[in-house]
N, C-alpha and C positions, 0 to 999 in steps of 0.2 A: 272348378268354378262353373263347370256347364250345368244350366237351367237357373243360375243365381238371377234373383229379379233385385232385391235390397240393394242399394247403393255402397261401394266400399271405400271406406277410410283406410288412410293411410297418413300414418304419421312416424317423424325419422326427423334426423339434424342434417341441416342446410341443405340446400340441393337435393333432399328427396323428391322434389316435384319435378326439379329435371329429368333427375337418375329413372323417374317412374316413367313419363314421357318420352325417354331412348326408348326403353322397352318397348312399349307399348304402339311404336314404329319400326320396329325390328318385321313387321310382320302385314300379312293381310288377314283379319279375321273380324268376326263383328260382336259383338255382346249384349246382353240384354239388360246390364245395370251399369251404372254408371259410377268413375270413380275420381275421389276428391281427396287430394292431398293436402297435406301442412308439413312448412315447416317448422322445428322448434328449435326452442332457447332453452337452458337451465332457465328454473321457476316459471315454466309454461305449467298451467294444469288443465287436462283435459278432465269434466266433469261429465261423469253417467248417473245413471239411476242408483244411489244409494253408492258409487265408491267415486274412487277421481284417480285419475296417473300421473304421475310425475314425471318428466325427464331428470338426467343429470349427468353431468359430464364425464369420461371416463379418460383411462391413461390409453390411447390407442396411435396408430403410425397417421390416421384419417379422422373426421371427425363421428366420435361414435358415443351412444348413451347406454345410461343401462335404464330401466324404469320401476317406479314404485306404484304398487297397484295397490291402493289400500279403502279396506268401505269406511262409509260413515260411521262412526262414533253412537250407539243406541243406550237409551235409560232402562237398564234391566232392575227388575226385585231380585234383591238378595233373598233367596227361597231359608237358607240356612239362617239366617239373619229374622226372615220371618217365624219360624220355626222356634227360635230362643225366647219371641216374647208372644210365644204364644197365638201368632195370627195363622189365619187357616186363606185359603183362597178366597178373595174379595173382590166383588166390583170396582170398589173404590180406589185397588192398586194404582188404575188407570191414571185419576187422580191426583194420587201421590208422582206417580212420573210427570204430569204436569206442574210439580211441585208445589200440589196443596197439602197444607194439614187436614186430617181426617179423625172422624171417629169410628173406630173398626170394635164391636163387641166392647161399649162402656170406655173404651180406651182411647187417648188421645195419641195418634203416629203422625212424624213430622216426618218425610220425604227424604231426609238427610238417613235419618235412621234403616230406614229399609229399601231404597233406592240409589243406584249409582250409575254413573255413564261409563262405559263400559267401551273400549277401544273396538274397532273393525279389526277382521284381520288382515294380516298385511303379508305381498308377497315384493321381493324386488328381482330383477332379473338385468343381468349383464351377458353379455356376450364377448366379446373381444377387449380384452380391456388388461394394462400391468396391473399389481396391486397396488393401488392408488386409498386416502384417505376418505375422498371425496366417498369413493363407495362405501368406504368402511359406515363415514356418517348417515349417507342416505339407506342401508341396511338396517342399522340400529335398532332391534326389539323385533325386526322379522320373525313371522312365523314360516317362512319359506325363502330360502334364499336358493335362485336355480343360479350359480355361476361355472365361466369357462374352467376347466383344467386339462391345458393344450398339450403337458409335457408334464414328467417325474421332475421332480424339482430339480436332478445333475442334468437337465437339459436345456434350464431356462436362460441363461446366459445366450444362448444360441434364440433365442424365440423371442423378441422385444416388441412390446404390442403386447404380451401374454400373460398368462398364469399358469403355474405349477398346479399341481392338485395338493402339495402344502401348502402354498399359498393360498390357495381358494381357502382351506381348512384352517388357517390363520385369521382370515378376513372373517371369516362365521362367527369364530370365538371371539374374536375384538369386538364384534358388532352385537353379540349377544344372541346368535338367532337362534329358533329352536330345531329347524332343519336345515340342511343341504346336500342340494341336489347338485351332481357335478355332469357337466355336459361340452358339447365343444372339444371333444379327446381326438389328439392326432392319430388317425389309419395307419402308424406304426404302433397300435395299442391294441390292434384288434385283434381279440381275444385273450388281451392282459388285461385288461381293462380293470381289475380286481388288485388289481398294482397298485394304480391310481389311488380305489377306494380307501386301500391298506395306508397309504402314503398320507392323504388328506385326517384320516382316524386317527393319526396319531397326535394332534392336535385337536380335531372334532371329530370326537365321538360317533354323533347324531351325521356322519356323509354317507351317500348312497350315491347309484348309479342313476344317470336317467333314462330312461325306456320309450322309445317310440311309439305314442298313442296309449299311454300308460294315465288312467288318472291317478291324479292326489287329493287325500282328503286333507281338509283343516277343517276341524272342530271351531264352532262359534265360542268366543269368551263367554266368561260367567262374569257375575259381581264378584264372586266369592274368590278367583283367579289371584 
């Protein structure tokens, strides 16, 4: 954080503005930006440029959330959809997303026809949390789901507050996502950790490990999706 000038946000469930303020008395030192807490409630949304996050409550020993990071919703042409009747690249697409009828080449095109609104994608992320339903719902239709898996499932009984890496891989496939990422693995794992991945596959497919400072891509939706 040294040379940050930007103001930093900080957002968590109840008593993060405390929990931030011990810290930040623990010490002597001085900073050039300034930082501002909240705390949240399920159905809190925090709105950005083009996406908004969700909190939501999870199964944990304290109070803890997981969150939905999802963009705005955009009005795409179905390129394929143009392409069957015929249209070529138009000014007037623009148009049709504001939902006018147009005349493109002689032809009358109504908006419904070669226009649709098109989901953001959507990433949700839990940390410490049992497998709880709540997550299952707020997950639903993820294109990235990064959740814990603390333990091989013959360990969870001993680990309350947690998840399996079956379990994480149960909660993917109930919620429909199309990835997961498992993270949050107990340091009796290390260098099994392929255990895990084995363990959650057997129910999804689509789980992997997660890598520190590793990016991920997700593709934008189409109409055509």
């Amino acid at each position: 954080m040294e040379g940050r000038e930007k103001p930093l946000y900080i957002y968590g469930p109840p008593r993060t503005g405390e929990f931030t303020e011990r810290i930040l008395d623990t010490g002597y030192f001085s900073r050039s930006y300034d930082i501002f807490t909240e705390d949240l409630v399920e159905g809190d949304v925090i709105v950005g440029e083009g996406y908004e996050v969700r909190p939501f409550e999870v199964e944990h020993s304290v109070n803890a959330f997981g969150f939905v990071f999802e963009e705005d919703s955009e009005v795409k042409a179905d390129k394929e959809r143009m392409k069957e009747l015929g249209l070529g690249a138009s000014p007037k697409i623009g148009d049709l997303k504001n939902g006018e009828t147009v005349e493109i080449d002689g032809k009358t095109v109504r908006p419904e026809e070669v226009v649709k609104e098109v989901p953001g994608r959507k990433v949700v992320y839990s940390g410490d949390t049992a497998k709880c339903d709540n997550l299952v719902e707020n997950a639903e239709g993820a294109d990235l789901l990064i959740h814990e898996a603390t333990c091989m499932h013959e360990m969870i009984e001993d680990r309350k507050g947690h998840t399996s890496a079956l379990q994480a891989g149960e909660i993917a496939d109930e919620a429909g996502v199309d990835r997961l990422v498992l993270t949050h693995i107990s340091r009796r794992y290390q260098g099994r950790e392929d255990e895990l991945v084995e363990e959650a596959r057997k129910v999804f497919e689509a789980s992997e490990l997660a890598v520190d400072g590793e990016k991920l891509e997700i593709s934008p939706h189409r109409p055509e999706e």
